[in-house]
N, C-alpha and C positions, 0 to 999 in steps of 0.2 A: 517829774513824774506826776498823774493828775489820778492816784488812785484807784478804784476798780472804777475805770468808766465804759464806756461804749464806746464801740468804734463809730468814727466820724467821716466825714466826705471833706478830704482834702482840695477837691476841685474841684470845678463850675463857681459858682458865687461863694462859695465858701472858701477858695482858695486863697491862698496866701501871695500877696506879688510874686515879694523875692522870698523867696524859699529855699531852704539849703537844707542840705542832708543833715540828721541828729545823730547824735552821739553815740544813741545805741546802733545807728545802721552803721556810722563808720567801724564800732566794735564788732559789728557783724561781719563785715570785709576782711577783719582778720582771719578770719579760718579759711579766707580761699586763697590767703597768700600761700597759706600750706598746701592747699588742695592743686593749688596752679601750679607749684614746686611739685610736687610728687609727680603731676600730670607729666610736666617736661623732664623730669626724672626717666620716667618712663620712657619717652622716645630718646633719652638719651642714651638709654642703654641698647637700641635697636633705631639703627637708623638703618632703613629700608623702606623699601614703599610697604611692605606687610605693616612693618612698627608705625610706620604714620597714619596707617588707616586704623590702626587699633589705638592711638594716640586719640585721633579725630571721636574712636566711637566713645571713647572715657572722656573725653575733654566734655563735650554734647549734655550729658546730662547735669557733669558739675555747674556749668558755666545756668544751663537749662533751671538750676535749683534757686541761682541766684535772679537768675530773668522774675521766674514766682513770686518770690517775697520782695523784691525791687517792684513790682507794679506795682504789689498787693499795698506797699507802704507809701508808693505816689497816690493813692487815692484814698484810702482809707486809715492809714497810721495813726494811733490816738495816743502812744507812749504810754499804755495805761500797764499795771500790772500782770495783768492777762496775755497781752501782747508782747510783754519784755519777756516773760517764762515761755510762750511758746517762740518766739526767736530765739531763747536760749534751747530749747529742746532739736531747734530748724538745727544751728549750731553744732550740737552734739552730734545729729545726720550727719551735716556734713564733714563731721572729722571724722567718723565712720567711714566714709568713701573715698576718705582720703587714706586712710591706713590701710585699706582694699586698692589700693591704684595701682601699686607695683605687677601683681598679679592677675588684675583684676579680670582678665581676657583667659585664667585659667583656675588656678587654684583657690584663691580669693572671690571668686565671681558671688559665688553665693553669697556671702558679705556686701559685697557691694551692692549689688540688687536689692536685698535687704536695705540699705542704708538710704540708698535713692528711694525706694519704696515708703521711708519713712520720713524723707524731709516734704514729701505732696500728701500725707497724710495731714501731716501736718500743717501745711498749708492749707487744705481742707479746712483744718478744722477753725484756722482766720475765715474762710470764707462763710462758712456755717453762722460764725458771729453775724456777718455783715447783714446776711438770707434775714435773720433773726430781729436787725435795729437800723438798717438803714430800707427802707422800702422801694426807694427810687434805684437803688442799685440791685435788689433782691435780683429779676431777670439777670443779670449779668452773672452774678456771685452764683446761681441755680446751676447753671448752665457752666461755669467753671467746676463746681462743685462735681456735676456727673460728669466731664470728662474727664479731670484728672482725678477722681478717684477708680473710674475703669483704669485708666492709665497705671494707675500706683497696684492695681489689684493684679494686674500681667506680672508687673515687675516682681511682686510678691511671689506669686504662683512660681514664675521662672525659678525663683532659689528652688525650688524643687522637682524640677525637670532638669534632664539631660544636658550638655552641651551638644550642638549646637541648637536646637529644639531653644534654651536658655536665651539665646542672643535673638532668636528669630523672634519671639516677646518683649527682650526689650524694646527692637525697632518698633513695632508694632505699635508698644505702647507709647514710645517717643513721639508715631506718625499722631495718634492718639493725643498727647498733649500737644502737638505744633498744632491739628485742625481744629481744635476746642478753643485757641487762643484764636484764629484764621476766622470760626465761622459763627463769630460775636458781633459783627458790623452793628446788625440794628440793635444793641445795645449798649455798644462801644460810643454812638455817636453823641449822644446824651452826657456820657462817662471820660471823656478825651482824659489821660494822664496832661499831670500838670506839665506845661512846657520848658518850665526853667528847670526843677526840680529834677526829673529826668533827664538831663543833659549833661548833668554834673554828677551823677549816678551813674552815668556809661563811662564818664571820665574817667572816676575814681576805679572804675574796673580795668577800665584802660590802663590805669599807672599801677595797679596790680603785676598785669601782663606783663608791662614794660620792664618792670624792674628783675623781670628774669632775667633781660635780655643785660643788664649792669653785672645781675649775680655771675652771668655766663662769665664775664671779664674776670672778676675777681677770680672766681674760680678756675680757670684756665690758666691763667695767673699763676697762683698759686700752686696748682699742680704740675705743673710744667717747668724745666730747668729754664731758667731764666737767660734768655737773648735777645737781641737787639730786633730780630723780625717778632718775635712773640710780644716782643712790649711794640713795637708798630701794629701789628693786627689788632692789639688789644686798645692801642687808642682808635683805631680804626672802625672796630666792633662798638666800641663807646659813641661815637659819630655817626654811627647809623641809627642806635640808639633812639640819639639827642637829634638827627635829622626826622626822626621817626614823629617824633615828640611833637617837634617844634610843627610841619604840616599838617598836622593831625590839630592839636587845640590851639594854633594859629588862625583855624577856620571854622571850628565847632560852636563858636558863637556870631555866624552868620546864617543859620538856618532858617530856613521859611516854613517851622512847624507855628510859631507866630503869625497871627492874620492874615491865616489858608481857611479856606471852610470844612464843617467837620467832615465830609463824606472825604476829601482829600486826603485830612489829616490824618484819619483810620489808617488809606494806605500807606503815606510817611511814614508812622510806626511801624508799619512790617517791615517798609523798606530797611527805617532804622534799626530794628529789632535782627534781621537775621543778616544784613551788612555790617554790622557790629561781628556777627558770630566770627563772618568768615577773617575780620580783621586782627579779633584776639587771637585768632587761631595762628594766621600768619606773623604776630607779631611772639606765640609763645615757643614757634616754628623760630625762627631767627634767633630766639634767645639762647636755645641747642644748639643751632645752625653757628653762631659766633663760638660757644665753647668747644664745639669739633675741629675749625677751623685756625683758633690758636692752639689746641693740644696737639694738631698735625703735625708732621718731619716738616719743617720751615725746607729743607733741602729738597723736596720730593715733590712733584704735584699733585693737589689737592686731590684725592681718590674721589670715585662718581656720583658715592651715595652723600658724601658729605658737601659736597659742590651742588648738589642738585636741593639738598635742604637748605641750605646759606639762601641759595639766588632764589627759589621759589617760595622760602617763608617769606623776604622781602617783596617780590613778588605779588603774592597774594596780600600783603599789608596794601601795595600802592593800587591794587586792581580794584580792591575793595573803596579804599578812598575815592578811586576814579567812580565809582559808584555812587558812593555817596556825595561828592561833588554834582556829579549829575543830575541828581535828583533832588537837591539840593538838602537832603539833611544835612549838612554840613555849607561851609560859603556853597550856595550856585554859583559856579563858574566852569563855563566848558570850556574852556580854554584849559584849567586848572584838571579839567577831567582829563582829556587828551592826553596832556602832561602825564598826567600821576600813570595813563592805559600805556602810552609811550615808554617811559622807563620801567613798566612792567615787562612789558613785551623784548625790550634790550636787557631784563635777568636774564629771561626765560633762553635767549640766546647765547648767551655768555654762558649759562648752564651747558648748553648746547653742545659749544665750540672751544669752551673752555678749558680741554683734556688733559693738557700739556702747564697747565698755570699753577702757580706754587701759591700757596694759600697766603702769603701777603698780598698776594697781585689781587687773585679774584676777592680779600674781601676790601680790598683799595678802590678797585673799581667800582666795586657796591657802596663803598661809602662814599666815594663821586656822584654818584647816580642820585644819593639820597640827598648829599649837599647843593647836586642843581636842583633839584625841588625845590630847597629852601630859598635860593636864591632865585628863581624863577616865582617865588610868592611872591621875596620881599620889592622884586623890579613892577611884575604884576600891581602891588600896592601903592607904589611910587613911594615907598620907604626907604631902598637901596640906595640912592643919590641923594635921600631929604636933606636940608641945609638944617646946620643945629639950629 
């Protein structure tokens, strides 16, 4: 800790090579394992298309709170006293929103609103510093400044309006913080996040997410009379997992946010910024998706809504990679894109057609689907036949 200092500019020439996340951000990541858990809590208890769109609108701002103070500390982080209190106060938000998530879509709403309303306050009030001691940044931090605090002032408002009047605010002020982060180009270019530093910061959000989908096993597990197809789906659900896993930061350190020019690399960061969203989404989708699928009658086939969460959270995991494959935040390889858009496209059917499959099968065949990826990497790298 470096006492009461000022905040500093973490990148351009001041940047650090290699840079890893601190200590206080990884104690920051603790409160969304809670917030991620409660999140999939929630659609576990409602699996339907209503429950996963009210899943997606709760999941948005959490994930949204952590995007804030993940930039704010790729560029400006100084670990000074000031900054450790208001990420402990960020902190506190977020456990707010997390104890709002069960309900969050009715009785609880106003809580939550409140709760989100005060982790961009807060944020705010890091950017207010920067406005204040960095001058080269001033334009940028200005201009965050006025849009998320309109943003956080709807949100506030909303605790005191009506349902649905409440949710049509917080979109509003959601569309509100995505265009304020979107219409910073000519500030952004000057400003690029650091490239290492943030990759290993979506990671670690990444292995947040992931690890629902491990809790799913245990807990399916555990709750369930113990039999010889439940303990197959559940090493099944584990290897989708671990196939997840492994194509994902297998290729995360092939990116081309390194020596791109900066008008480029502005749009890479959106790219990687909201291909990210739709990947946690689909990977915290699969991690319900495997505990519905071992808690089923092992005798019965897999009913629609649970069959349709399984193959579409996987789904949307490999569609997003195919994306970012694409565009190369992650390895560019279109081959690899193809691939990952390909075994998307053969969920979404097996979803489809699947009516009559007893949930060892369909989540067998998703963990097929996921271990040819891995293997379709490791032949792709000419790893698969290396000689020791």
């Amino acid at each position: 800790m470096k006492g009461l200092q000022i905040p500093r500019l973490r990148i351009g020439e001041e940047a650090e090579e290699n840079r890893h996340a601190t200590w206080l951000e990884l104690f920051y990541d603790l409160v969304f394992v809670v917030a991620v858990s409660q999140i999939a809590h929630y659609l576990q208890q409602d699996v339907s298309l209503k429950g996963f769109l009210g899943f997606v609108f709760l999941f948005i701002p959490v994930w949204w709170a952590w995007i804030g103070t993940t930039f704010y500390a790729n560029r400006f982080d100084s670990d000074d006293i000031k900054h450790r209190l208001l990420t402990g106060l960020q902190m506190l938000a977020v456990a707010a929103l997390a104890v709002n998530i069960h309900h969050g879509l009715g009785e609880t709403s106003v809580g939550f609103a409140i709760a989100y309303a005060a982790t961009r306050f807060v944020l705010v009030l890091e950017y207010l510093r920067v406005i204040k001691h960095i001058p080269q940044a001033r334009g940028l931090a200005t201009h965050y400044c006025t849009g998320f605090s309109i943003a956080a002032v709807l949100w506030l408002v909303s605790a005191f309006v009506p349902i649905p009047i409440r949710f049509v605010l917080w979109g509003l002020g959601l569309v509100i913080d995505f265009s304020t982060v979107i219409t910073t180009k000519r500030f952004q270019i000057a400003l690029l996040p650091h490239p290492e530093h943030l990759p290993e910061r979506f990671g670690l959000f990444t292995i947040i997410v992931l690890g629902e989908a491990i809790i799913a096993v245990v807990n399916g597990v555990s709750e369930q009379k113990w039999d010889v197809q439940s303990a197959i789906s559940a090493v099944f659900g584990f290897s989708i997992a671990f196939g997840l896993w492994w194509i994902y930061f297998e290729n995360v350190t092939g990116s081309v946010l390194q020596g791109t020019g900066a008008n480029k690399k502005i749009g890479l960061f959106q790219v990687w910024l909201y291909g990210h969203l739709l990947l946690v989404i689909g990977l915290a989708t699969t991690g319900v998706g495997v505990e519905h699928v071992i808690m089923s009658d092992a005798n019965q086939a897999l009913p629609t809504p649970q069959r349709w969460l399984i193959c579409g959270g996987v789904a949307l995991c490999l569609l997003s990679l195919s994306i970012l494959h694409r565009t190369g935040i992650i390895f560019k390889c279109k081959v690899r894109a193809k691939y990952r858009l390909g075994a998307a496209a053969i969920l979404i059917f097996l979803a489809v057609v699947g009516i009559s499959l007893q949930p060892v099968v369909v989540i067998g065949l998703i963990a097929v689907v996921c271990a040819t990826q891995v293997i379709e990497d490791l032949y792709q790298s000419g790893e698969l036949f290396a000689s020791k």
